[in-house]
C-alpha positions in Angstrom: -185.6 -64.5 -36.5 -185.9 -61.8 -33.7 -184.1 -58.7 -34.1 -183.4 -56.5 -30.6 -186.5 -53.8 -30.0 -184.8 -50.3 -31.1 -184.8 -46.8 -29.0 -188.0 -45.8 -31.6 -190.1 -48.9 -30.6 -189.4 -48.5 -26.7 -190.3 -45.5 -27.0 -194.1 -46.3 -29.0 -194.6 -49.5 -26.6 -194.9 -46.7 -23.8 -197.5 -45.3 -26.1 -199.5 -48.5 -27.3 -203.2 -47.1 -26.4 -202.6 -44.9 -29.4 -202.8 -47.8 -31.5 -205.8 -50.1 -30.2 -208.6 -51.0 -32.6 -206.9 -49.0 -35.4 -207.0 -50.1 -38.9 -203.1 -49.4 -38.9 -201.2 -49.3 -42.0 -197.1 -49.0 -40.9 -194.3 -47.9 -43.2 -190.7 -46.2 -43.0 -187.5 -47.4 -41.5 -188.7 -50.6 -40.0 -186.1 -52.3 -38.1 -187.1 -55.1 -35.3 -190.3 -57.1 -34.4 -192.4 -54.2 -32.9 -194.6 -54.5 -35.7 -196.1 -58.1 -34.4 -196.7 -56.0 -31.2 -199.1 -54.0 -32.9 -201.1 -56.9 -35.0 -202.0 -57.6 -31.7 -202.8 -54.4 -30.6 -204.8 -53.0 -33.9 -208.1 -54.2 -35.5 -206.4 -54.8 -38.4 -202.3 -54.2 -39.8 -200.5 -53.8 -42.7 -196.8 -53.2 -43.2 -195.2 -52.1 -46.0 -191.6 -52.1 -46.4 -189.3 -51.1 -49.4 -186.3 -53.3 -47.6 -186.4 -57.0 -48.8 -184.2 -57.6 -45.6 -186.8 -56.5 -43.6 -189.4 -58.4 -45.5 -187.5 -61.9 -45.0 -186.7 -61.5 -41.3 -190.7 -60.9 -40.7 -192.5 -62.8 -43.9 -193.0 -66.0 -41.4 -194.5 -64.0 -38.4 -196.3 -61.7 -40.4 -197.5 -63.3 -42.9 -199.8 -61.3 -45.7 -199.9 -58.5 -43.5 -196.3 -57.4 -44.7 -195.7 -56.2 -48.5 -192.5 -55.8 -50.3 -192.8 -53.2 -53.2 -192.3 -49.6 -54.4 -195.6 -48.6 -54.2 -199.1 -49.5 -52.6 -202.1 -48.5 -54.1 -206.0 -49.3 -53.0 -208.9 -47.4 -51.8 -208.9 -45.9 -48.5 -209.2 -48.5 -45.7 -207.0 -47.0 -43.1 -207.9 -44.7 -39.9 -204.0 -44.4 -38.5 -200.9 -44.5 -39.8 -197.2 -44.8 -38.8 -194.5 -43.9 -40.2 -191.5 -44.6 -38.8 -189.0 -41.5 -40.3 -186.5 -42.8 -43.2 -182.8 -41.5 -43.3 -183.8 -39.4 -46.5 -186.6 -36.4 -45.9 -187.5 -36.9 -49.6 -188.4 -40.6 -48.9 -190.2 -39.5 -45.7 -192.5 -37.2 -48.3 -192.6 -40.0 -50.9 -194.3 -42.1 -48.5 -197.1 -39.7 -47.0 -197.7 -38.9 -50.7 -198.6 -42.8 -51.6 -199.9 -43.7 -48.1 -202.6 -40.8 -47.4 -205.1 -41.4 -49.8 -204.9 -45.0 -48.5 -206.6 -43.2 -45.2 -209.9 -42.2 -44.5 -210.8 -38.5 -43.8 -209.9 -37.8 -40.1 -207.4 -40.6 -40.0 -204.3 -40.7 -37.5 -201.2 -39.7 -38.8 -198.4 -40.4 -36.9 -194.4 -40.3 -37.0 -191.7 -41.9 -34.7 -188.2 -41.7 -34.9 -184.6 -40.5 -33.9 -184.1 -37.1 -33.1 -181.1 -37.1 -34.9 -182.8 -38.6 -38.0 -185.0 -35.3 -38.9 -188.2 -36.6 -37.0 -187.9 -32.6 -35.5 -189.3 -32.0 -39.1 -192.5 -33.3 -38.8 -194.4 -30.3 -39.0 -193.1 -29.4 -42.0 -193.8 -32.9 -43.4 -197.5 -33.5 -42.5 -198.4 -29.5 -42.7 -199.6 -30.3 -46.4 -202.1 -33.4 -45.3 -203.8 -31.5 -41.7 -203.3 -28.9 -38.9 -200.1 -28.4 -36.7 -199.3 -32.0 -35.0 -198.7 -32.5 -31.0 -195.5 -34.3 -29.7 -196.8 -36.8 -27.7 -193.3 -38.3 -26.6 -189.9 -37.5 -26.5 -187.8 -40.2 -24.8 -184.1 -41.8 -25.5 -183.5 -39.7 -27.8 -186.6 -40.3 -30.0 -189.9 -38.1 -30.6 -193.6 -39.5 -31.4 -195.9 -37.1 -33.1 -199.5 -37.0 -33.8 -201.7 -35.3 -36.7 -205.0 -35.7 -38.3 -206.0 -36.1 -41.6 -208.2 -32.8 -42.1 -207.1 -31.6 -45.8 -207.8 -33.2 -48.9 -205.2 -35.4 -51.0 -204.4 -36.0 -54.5 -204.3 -39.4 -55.8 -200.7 -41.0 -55.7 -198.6 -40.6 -59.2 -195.9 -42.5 -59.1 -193.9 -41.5 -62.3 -194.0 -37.8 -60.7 -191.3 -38.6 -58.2 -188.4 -39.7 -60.4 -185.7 -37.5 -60.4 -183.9 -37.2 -63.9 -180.5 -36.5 -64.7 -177.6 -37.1 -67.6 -174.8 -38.2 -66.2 -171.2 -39.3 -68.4 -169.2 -42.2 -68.2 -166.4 -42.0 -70.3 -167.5 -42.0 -73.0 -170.7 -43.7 -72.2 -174.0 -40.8 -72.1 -176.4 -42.0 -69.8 -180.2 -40.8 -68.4 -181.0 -41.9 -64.7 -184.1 -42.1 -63.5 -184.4 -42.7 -60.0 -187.1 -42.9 -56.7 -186.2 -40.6 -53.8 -183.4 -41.8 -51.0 -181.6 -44.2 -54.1 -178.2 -44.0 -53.8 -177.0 -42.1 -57.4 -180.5 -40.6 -57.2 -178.5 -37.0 -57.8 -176.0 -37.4 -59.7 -173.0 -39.5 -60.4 -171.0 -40.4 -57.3 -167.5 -40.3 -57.8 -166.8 -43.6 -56.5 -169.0 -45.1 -59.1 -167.2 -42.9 -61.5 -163.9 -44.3 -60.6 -165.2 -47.4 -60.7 -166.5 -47.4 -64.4 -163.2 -45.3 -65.5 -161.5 -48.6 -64.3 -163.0 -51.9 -65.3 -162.0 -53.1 -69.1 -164.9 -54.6 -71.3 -166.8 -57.3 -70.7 -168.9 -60.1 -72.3 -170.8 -62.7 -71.2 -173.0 -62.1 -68.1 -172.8 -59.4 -65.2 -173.9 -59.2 -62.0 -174.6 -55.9 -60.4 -174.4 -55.8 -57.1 -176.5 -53.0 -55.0 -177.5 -51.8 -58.2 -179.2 -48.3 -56.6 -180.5 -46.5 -59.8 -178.7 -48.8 -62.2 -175.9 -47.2 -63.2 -173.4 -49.5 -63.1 -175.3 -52.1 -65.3 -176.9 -49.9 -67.6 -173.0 -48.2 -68.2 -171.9 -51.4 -68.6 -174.4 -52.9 -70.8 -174.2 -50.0 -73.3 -170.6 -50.5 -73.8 -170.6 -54.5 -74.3 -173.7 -55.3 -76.2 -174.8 -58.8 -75.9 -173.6 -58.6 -72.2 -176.2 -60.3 -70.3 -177.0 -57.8 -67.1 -178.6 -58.7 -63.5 -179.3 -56.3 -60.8 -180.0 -56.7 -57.7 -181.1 -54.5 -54.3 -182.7 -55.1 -51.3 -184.0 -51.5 -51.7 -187.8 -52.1 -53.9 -187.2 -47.9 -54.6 -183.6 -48.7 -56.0 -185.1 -52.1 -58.0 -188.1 -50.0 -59.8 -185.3 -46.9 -60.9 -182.6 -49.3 -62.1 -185.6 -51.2 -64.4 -186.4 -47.3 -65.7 -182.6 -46.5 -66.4 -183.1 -49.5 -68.6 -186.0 -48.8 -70.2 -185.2 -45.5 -70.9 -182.1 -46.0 -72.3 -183.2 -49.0 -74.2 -181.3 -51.5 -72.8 -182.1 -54.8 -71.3 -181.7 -56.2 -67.9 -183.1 -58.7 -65.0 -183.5 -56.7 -62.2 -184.7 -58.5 -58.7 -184.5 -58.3 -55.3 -182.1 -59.8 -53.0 -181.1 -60.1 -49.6 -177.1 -60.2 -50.4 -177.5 -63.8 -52.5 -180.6 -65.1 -51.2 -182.2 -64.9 -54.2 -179.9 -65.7 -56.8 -179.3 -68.7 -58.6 -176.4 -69.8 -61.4 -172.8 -67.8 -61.6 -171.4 -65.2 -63.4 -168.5 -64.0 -65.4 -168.1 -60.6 -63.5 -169.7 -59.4 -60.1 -169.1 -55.2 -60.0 -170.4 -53.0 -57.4 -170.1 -50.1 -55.5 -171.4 -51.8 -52.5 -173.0 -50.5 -49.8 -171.9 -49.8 -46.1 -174.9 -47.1 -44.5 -177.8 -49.0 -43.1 -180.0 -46.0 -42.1 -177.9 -43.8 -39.5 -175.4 -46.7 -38.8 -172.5 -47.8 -40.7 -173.1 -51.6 -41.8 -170.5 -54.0 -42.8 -171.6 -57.4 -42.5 -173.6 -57.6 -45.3 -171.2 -56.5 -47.7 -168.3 -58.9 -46.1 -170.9 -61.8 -46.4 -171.2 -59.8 -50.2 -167.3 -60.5 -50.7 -166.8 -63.7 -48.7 -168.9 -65.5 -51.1 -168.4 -63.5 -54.4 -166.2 -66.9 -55.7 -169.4 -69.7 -55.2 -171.3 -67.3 -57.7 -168.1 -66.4 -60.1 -167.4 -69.3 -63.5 -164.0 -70.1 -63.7 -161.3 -67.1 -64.5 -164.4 -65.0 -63.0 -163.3 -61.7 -61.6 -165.0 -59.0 -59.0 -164.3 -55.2 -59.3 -165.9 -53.4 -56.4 -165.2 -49.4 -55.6 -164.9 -48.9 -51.6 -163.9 -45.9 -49.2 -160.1 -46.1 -48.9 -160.4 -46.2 -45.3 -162.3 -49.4 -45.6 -160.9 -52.5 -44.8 -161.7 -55.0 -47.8 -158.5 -56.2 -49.1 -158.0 -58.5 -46.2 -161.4 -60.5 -46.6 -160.8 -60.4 -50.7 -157.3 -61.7 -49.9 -159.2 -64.7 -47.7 -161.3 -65.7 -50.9 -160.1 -65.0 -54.1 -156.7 -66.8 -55.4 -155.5 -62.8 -56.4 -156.6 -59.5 -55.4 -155.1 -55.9 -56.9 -155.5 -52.6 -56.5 -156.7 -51.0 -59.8 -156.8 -47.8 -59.0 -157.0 -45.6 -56.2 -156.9 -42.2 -55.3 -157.2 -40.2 -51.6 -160.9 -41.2 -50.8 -161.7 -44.5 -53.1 -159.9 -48.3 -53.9 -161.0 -50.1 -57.0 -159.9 -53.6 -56.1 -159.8 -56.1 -59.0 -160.3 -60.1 -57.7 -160.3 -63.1 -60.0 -161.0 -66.9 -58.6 
């Protein structure tokens, strides 16, 4: 699977001599093949990549050089690093946190990305790890800058970056806990509140859908006990805070990762979600219409969906298409809770 080369990458292939004979380690907002570009250009590469998508469409070419988690630990092995800026400047400082004391002392830091997408904050982001960094590019749109590695850093600790917060459903008193750039990492959206304001009980077994932090389930699990929960994200960040939600509210769950249904097997009586339509800076619909589309080959029979979506959004159509009846549940001037059943 090849994906087009984006405005970022163009812009670091004009740069490659950067990157020769570097032990590289990449992370951040990976998005195309560029990456297989570099294992040929570096003495050695690793990529790591909290989006399972991204970890699908490169697992063949890449091979063990790409990892899929929340967090990457070792000793230090690295002399450069990329990071390729994330939507979310929290994330951006959750990475350099966990990847520099994976570098050695002196090591290349470096950070790529839209100009738009807060890569004009670099200073501010590597000023804890070295000395004021150089632009070395600025070109369609995009920046490329480049620090050192000259102070020292603490060890990683991951359960220091969990935001924490009480949020009510209803009735329903739940803790979050939740990585930085999670959707719900804040507080309760209001979509998500409308959304668990509207759907009746349940029993039997759930799938969440984009489960971010793991709202949705947990709520859902604490009001129908014996209801048999499974999350799933494509997001590693989102996967390791919906499994602390859980824990911490003492409830149980599955909770894997999923390119929209790659990776799940058997049916459900209920699919609900808040699903999600921002890829990074761009608005992104084809994965949830794949998402809905196919909702009814993983629903058992008089199996229903209840998904929250921006009113301007247009679902009902494609819900219409697939599901024998489709209703609006509840709505206001910004959200549509549609109810489906097969």
């Amino acid at each position: 699977m090849s994906c087009p080369i984006s405005a970022v990458s163009q812009m670091l292939e004009r740069n490659q001599a950067l990157f020769v004979g570097k032990r590289l380690l990449v992370c951040g907002a990976l998005e195309d093949d560029y990456p297989r570009q570099l294992a040929t250009l570096a003495q050695s590469l690793t990529v790591f990549t909290t989006d399972y998508c991204y970890y699908r469409s490169q697992q063949a070419a890449l091979g063990e050089a790409i990892l899929f988690d929340h967090q990457l630990g070792g000793a230090p092995r690295f002399d450069a690093l990329l990071l390729l800026m994330p939507k979310a400047k929290a994330e951006a400082q959750y990475l350099l946190a966990m990847m520099t004391p994976l570098l050695e002392a002196g090591a290349d830091l470096f950070l790529a990305g839209e100009n738009r997408g807060g890569i004009n904050g670099a200073d501010k982001l590597l000023a804890p790890y070295g000395d004021k960094p150089i632009k070395r590019d600025s070109a369609r749109r995009c920046s490329l800058y480049h620090g050192e590695l000259s102070k020292p850093v603490a060890p990683f600790n991951l359960d220091s970056w969990f935001g924490r917060y009480q949020c009510k459903a209803g009735e329903t008193k739940l803790t979050v806990l939740a990585l930085p750039g999670v959707f719900s990492a804040a507080e309760l959206d209001l979509g998500t509140q409308m959304l668990l304001a509207t759907v009746p009980a349940m029993k039997g077994s759930l799938l969440d859908f984009g489960c971010g932090a793991g709202v949705i389930g947990s709520v859902l699990a604490k009001r129908n006990p014996g209801l048999k929960v499974t999350m799933v994200d494509i997001n590693a960040l989102a996967l390791e805070s919906s499994r602390r939600t859980l824990a911490i509210n003492g409830l149980q769950g599955e909770v894997h990762a999923s390119d929209v249904y790659s990776d799940i097997t058997g049916s459900f009586d209920q699919i609900v979600s808040n699903p999600p339509f921002h890829a990074g800076l761009k608005t992104f619909y084809a994965a949830t219409e794949t998402f809905l589309a196919k909702a009814p080959e993983f629903l058992r029979p008089h199996g229903s969906l209840t998904i929250v979506a921006n009113a301007f959004l247009r679902y009902q159509p494609i819900l219409e298409a697939h599901f024998k009846r489709t209703e609006v549940s509840n709505s206001d001037a910004k959200f549509k809770v549609y109810l489906s059943k097969v």
